[in-house]
N, CA, C and O of each residue as an XYZ file, in Angstrom:
660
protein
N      26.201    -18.765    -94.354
C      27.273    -19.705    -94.596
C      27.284    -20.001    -96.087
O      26.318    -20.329    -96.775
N      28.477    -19.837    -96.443
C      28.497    -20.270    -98.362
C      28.915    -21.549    -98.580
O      29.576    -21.957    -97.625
N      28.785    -22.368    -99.490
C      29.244    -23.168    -99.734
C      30.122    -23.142   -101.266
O      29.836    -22.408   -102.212
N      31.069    -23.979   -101.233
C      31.442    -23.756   -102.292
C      30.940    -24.486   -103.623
O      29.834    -24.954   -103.352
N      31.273    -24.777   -104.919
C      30.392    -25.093   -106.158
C      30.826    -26.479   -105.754
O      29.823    -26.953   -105.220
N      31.756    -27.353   -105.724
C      31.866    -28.381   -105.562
C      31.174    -29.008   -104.372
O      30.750    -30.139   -104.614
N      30.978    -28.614   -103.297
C      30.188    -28.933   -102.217
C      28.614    -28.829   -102.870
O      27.804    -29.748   -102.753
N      28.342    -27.635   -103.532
C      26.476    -27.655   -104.109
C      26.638    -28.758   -105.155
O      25.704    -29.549   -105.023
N      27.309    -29.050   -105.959
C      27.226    -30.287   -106.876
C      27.112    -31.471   -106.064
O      26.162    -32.212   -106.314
N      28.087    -31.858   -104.924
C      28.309    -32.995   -104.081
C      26.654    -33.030   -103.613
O      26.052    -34.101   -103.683
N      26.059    -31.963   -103.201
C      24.676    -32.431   -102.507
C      23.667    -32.488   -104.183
O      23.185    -33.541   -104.600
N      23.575    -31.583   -104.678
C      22.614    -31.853   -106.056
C      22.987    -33.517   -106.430
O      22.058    -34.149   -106.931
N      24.206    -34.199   -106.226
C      24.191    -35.275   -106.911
C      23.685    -35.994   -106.222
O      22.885    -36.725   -106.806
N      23.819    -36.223   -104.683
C      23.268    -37.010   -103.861
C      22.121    -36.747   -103.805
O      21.460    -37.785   -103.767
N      21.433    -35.733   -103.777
C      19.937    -35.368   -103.669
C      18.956    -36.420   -105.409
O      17.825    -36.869   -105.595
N      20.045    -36.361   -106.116
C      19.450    -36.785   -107.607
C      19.708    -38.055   -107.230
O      18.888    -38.783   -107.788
N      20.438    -38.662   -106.566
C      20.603    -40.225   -106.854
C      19.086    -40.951   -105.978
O      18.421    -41.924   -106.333
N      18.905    -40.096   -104.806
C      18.034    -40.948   -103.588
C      17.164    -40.404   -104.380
O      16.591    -41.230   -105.091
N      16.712    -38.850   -104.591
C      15.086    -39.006   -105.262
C      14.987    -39.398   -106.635
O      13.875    -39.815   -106.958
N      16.040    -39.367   -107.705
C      15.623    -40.345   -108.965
C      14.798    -39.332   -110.061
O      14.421    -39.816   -111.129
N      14.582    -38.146   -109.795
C      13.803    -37.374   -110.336
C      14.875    -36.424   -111.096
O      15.527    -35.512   -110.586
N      14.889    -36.756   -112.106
C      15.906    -35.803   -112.699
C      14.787    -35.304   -114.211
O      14.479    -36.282   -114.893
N      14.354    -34.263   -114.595
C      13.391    -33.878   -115.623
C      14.510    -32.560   -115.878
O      15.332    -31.989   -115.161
N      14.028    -32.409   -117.399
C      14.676    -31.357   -117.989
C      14.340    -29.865   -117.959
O      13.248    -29.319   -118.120
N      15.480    -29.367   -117.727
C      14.788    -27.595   -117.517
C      14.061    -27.090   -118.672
O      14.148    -27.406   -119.859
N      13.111    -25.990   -117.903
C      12.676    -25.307   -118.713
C      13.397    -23.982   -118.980
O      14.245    -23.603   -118.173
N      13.110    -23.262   -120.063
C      14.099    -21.825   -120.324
C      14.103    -21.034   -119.387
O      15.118    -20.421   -119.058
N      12.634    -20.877   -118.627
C      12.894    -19.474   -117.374
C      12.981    -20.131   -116.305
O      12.215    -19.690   -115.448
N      13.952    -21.526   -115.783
C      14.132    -21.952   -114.947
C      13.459    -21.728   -113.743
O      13.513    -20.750   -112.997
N      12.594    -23.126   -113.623
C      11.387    -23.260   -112.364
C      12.227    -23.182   -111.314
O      13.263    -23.847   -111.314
N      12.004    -22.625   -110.611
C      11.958    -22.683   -108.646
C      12.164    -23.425   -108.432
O      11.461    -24.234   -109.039
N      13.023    -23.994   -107.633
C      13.614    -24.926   -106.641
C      14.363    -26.186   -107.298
O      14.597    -27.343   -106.948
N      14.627    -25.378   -108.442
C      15.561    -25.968   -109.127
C      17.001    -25.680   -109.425
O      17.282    -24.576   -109.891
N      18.417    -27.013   -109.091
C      19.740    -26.322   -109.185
C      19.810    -26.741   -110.419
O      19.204    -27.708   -110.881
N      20.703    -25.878   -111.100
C      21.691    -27.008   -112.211
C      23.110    -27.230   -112.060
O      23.772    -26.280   -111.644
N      23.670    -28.272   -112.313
C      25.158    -28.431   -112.263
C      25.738    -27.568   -112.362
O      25.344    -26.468   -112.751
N      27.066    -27.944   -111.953
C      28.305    -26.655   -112.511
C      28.748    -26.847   -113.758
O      29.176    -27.937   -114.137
N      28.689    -25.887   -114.438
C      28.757    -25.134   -115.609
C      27.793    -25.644   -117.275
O      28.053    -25.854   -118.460
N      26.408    -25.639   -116.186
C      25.366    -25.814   -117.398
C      25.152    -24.673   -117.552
O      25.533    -23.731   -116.857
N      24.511    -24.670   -118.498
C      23.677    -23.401   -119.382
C      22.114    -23.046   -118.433
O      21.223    -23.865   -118.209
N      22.139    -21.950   -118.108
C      20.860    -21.639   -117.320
C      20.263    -20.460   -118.718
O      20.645    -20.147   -119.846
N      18.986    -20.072   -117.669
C      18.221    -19.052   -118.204
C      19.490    -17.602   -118.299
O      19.527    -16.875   -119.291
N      20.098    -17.478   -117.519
C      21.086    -16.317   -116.997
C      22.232    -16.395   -118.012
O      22.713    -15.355   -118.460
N      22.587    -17.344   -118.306
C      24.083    -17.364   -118.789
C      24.333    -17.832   -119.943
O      25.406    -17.656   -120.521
N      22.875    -18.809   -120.633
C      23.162    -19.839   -121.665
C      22.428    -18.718   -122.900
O      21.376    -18.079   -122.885
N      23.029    -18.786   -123.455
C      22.291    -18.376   -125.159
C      21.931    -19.236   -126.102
O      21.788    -20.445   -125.920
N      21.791    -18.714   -127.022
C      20.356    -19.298   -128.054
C      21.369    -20.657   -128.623
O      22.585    -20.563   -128.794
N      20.800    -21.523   -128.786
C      21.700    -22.832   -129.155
C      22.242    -23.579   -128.727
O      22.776    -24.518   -129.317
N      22.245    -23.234   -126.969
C      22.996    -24.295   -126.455
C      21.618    -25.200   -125.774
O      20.484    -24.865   -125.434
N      22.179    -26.170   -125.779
C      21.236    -27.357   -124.844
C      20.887    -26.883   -123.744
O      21.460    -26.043   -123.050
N      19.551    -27.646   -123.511
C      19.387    -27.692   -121.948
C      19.936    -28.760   -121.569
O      20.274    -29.730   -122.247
N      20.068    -28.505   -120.005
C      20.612    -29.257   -118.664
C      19.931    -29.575   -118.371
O      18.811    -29.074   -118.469
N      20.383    -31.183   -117.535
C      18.788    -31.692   -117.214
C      19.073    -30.860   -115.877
O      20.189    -30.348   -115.794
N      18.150    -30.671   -114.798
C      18.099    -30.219   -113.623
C      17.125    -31.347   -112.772
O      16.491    -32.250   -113.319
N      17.162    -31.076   -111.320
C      16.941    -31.743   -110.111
C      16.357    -30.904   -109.395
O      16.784    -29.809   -109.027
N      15.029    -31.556   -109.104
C      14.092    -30.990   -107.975
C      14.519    -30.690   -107.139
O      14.293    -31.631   -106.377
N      15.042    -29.993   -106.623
C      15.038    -30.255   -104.671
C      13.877    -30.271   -104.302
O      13.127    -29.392   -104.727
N      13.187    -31.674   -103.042
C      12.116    -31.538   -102.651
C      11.765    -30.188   -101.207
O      12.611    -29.951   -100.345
N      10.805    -29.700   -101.243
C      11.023    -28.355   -100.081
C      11.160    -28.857    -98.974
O      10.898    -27.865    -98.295
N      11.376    -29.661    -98.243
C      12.366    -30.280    -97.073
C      13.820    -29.710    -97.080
O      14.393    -29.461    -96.020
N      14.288    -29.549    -98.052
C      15.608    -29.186    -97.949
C      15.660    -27.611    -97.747
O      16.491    -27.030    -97.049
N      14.614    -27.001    -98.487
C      14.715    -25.453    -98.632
C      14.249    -25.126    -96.669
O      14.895    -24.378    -95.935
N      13.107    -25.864    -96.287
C      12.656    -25.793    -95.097
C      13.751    -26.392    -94.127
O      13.484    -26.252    -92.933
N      15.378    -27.276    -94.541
C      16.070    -27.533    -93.471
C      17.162    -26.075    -93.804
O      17.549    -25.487    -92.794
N      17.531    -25.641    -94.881
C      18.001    -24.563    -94.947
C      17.928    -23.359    -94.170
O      18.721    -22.874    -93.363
N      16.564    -22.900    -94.674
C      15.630    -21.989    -93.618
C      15.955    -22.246    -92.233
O      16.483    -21.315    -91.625
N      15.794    -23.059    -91.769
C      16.194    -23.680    -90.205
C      17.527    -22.960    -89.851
O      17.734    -21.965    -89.157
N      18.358    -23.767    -90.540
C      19.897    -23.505    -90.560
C      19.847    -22.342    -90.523
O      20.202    -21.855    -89.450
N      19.339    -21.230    -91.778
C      19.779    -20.215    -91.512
C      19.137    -19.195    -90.224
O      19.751    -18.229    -89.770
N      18.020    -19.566    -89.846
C      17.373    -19.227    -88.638
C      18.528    -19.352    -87.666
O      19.051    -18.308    -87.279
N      19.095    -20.805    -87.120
C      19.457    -21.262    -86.201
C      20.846    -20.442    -86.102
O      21.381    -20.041    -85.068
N      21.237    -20.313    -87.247
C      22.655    -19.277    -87.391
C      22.882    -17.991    -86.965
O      23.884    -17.543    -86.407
N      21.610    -17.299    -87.355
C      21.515    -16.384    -87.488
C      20.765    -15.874    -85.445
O      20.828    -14.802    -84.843
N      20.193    -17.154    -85.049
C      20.186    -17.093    -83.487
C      21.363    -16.695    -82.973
O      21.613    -15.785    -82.182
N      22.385    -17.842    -83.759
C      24.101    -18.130    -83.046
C      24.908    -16.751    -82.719
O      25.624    -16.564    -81.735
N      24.579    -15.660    -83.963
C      25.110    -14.792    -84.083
C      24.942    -14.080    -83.309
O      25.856    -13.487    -82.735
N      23.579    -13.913    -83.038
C      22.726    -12.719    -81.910
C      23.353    -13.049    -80.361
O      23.795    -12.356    -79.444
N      23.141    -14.500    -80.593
C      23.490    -15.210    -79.303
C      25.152    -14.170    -79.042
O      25.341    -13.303    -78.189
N      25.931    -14.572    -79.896
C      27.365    -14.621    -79.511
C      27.827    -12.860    -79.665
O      28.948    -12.399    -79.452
N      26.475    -12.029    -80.137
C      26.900    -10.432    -80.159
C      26.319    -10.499    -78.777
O      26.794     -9.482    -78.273
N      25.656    -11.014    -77.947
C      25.194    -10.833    -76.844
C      26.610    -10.900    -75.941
O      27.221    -10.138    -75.192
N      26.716    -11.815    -76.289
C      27.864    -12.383    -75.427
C      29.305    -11.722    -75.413
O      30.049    -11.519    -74.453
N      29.472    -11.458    -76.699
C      30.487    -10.333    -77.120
C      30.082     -9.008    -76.260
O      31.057     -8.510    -75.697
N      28.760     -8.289    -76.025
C      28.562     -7.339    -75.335
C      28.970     -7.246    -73.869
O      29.518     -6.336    -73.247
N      28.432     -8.772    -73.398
C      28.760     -8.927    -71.786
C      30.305     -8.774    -71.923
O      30.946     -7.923    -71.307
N      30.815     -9.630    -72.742
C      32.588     -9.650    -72.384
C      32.822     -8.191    -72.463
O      33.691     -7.923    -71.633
N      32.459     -7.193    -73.052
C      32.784     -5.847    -73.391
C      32.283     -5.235    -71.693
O      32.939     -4.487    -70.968
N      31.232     -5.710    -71.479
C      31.096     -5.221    -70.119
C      31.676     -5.506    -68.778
O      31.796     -4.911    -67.706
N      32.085     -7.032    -69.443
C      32.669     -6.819    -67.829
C      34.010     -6.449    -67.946
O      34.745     -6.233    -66.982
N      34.393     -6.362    -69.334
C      36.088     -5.798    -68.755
C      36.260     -4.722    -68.724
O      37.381     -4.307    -68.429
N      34.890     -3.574    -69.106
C      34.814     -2.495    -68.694
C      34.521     -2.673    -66.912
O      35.310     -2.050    -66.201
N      33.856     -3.171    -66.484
C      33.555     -3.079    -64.872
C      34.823     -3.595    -63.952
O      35.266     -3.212    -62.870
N      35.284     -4.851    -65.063
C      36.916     -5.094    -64.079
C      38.067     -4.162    -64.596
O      39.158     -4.144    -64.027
N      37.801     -3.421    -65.646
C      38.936     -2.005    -65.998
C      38.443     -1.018    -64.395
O      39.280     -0.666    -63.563
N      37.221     -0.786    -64.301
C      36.589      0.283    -63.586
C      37.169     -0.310    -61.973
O      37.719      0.335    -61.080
N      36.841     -1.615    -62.019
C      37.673     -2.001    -60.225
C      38.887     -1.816    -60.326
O      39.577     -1.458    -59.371
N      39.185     -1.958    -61.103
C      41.268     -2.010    -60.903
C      41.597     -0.425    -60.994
O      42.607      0.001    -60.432
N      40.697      0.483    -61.740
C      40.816      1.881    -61.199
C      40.637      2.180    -59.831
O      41.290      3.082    -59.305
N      39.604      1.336    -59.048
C      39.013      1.748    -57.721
C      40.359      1.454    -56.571
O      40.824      2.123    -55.649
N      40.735     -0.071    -57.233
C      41.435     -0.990    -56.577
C      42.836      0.335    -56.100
O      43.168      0.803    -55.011
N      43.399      0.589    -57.674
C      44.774      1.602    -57.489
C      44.295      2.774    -56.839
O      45.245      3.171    -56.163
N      43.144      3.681    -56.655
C      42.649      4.386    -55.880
C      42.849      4.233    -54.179
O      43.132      5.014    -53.271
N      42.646      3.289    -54.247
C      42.388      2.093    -52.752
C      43.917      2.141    -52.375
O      44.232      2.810    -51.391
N      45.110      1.326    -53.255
C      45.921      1.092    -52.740
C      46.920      2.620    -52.597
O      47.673      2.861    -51.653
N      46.694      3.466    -53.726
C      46.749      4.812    -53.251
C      47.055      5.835    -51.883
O      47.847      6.573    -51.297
N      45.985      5.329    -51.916
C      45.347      5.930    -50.394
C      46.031      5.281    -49.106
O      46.474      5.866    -48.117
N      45.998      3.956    -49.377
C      46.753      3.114    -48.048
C      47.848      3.563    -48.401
O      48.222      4.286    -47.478
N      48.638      3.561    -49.253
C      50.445      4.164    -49.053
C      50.500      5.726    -48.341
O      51.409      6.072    -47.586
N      49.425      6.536    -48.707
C      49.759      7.618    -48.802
C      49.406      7.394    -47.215
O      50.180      7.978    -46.457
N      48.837      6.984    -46.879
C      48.563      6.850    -45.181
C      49.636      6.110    -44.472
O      49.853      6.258    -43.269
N      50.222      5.405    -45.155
C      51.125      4.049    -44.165
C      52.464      4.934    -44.480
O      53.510      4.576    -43.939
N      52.467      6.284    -45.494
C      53.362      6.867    -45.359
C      53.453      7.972    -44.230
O      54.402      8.398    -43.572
N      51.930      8.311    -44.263
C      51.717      8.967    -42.879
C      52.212      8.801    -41.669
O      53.078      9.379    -41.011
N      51.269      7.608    -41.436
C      51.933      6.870    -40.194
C      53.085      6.680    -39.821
O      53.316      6.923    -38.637
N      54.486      6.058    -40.909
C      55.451      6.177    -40.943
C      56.309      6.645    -40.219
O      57.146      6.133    -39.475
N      55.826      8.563    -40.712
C      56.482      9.771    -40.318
C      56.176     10.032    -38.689
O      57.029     10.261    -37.832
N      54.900      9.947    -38.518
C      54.384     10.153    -37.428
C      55.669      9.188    -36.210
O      56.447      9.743    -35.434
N      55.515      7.767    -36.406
C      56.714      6.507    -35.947
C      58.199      6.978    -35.922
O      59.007      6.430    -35.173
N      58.514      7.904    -36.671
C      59.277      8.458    -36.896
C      59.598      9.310    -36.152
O      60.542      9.109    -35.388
N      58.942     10.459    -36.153
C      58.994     11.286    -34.909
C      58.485     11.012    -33.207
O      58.709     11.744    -32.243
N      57.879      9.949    -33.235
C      57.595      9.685    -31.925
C      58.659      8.967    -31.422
O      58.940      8.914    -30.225
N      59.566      8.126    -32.768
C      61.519      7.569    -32.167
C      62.316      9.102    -32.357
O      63.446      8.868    -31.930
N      62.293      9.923    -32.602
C      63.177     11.188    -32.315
C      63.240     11.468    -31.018
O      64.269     11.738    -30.398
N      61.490     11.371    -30.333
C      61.159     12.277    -29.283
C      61.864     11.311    -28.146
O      62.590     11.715    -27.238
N      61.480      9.922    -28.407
C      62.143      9.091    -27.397
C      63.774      8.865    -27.394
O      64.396      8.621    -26.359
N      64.421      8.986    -28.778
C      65.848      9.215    -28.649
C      65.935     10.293    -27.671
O      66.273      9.928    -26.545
N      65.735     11.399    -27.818
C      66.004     13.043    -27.180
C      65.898     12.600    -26.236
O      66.824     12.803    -25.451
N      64.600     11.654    -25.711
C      64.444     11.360    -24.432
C      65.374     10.915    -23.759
O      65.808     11.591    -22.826
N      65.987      9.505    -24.103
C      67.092      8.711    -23.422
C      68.459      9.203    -23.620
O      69.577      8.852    -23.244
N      67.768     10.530    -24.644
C      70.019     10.933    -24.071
C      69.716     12.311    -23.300
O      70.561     12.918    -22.640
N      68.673     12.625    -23.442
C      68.432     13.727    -21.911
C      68.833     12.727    -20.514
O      69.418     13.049    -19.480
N      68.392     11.694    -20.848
C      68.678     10.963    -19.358
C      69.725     10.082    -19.465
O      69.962      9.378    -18.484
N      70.067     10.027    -19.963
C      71.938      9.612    -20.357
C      72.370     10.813    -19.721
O      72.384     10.642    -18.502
N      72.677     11.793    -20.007
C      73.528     13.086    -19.582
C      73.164     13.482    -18.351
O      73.933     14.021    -17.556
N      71.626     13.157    -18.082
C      71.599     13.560    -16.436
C      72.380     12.446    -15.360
O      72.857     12.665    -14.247
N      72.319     11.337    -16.049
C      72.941     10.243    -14.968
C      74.206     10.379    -15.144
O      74.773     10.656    -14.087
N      74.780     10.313    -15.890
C      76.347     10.480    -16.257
C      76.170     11.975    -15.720
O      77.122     11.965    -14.940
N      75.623     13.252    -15.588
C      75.918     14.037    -14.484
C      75.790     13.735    -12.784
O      76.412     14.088    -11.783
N      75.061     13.202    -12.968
C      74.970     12.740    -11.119
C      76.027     11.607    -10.818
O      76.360     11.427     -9.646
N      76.570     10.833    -11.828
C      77.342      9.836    -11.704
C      78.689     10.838    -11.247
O      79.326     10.570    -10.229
N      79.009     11.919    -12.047
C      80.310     12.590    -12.040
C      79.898     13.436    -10.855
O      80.899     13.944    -10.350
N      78.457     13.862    -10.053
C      78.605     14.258     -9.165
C      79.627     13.947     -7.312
O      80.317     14.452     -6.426
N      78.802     12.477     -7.928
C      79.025     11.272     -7.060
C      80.527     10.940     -6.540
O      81.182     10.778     -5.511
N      80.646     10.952     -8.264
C      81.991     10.937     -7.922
C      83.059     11.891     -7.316
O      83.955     11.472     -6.584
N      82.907     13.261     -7.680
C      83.377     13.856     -6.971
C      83.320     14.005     -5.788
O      84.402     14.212     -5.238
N      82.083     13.967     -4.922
C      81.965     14.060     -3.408
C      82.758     12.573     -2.711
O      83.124     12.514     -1.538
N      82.888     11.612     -3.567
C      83.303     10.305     -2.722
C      84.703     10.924     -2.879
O      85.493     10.891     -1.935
N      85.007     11.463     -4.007
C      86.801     11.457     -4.149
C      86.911     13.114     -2.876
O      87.836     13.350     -2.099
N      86.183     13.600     -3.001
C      86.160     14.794     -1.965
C      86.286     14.072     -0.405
O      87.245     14.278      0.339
N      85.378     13.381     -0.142
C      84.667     12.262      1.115
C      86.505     11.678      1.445
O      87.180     11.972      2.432
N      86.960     10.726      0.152
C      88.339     10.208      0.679
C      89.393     11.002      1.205
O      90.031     10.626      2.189
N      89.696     12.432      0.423
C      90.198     13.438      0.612
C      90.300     13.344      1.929
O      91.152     12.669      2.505
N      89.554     13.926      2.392
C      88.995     14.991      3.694
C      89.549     13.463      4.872
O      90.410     13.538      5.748
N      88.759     12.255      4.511
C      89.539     11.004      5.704
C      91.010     11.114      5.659
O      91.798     11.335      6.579
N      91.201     10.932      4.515
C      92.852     11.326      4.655
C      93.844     11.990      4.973
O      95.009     11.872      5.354
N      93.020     12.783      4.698
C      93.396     14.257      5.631
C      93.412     14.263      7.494
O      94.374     14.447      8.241
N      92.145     14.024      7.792
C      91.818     13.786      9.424
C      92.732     12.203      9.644
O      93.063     11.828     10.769
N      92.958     11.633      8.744
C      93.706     10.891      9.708
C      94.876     10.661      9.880
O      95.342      9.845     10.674
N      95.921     11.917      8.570
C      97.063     12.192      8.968
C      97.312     13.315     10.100
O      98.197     13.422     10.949
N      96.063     14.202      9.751
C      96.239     15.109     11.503
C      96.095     13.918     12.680
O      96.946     14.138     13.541
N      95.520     13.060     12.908
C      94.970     11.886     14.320
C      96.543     11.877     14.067
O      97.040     12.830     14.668
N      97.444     11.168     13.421
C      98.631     10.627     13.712
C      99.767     11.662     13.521
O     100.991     11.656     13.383
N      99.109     12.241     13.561
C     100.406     13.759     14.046
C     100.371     14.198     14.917
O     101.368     14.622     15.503
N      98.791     14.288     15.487
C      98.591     14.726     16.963
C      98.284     13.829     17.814
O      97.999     14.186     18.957
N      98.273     12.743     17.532
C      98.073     11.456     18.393
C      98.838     10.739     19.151
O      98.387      9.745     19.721
C-alpha cells in the first residue's frame, strides 16, 4: 500500500509532536529516520545546503508496519485463494450446465420418440374405427336391403291374398 507525500508528512508531523524528539540529521542519514517533504537528504542534497532536522520514528511503528504489511499481504493470498475457488466453481457450474443440456438433450430426443410412437399407435386406431365404420355402414345397407326386400315380397303376397281371396 503507498501512501502519498502529504499523508507521510501528516504522520512524521504527528509522530514529532507526541514524541518531541526532533535531532538533526546526519549526512549518511541514520535508519529509521524520515525527513520532510522537500528537505535535502544524503540522496538529493549537495554540498551547501543545510541540514533538515529529522524525526525518529520509534520501532513500534516500523514493527506496526511490518504487521500491516504481513496482514496484507495474508489478505492477498487469502483473496487469490478465493479468486481460485470462484474460478472453480464456475468452471464445475459451466461443466453442469454442459451435463444439464446433455440431459435435457436426451429427454427431447426421447419425448420426440415417444411422440412418434403416440402417433402411430392414433393412425393404427384411426384405420381401426373406419375399418369398422365401413363394416357397419355395410351391414347397415345390408339390412336395409333385406327389410326393403322383406316389405317387397308382403306386398306382393298380399296383393295376390286380395286377388285371389
Amino acid at each position: 500500500m503507498e501512501r502519498s507525500n502529504e499523508q507521510l508528512q501528516k504522520i512524521v508531523d504527528a509522530v514529532a509532536e507526541r514524541l518531541g524528539a526532533v535531532h538533526t540529521a546526519d549526512p549518511a542519514g541514520p535508519e529509521g529516520t524520515v525527513a520532510p517533504e522537500g528537505a535535502a537528504t544524503s540522496e538529493g542534497g549537495g554540498p551547501g545546503r543545510q541540514s533538515v532536522p529529522m524525526v525518529q520514528l520509534p520501532p513500534e511503528f516500523y514493527r506496526s508496519q511490518r504487521d500491516i504489511a504481513e496482514r496484507l499481504s495474508r489478505v492477498e493470498e487469502r483473496m487469490e485463494q478465493f479468486d481460485r475457488r470462484f474460478e472453480e466453481l464456475i468452471h464445475q457450474i459451466d461443466k453442469r450446465f454442459e451435463q444439464m443440456d446433455k440431459r435435457f438433450d436426451e429427454l427431447i430426443h426421447y419425448v420426440d420418440k415417444r411422440f412418434d410412437q403416440i402417433d402411430k399407435r392414433f393412425e393404427q386406431i384411426d384405420k381401426r374405427f373406419d375399418d369398422l365404420i365401413h363394416y357397419v355402414d355395410k351391414r347397415f345397407a345390408t339390412l336395409q336391403w333385406t327389410i326393403g326386400i322383406g316389405f317387397t315380397v308382403i306386398t306382393v303376397l298380399m296383393t295376390v291374398y286380395t286377388f285371389l281371396g
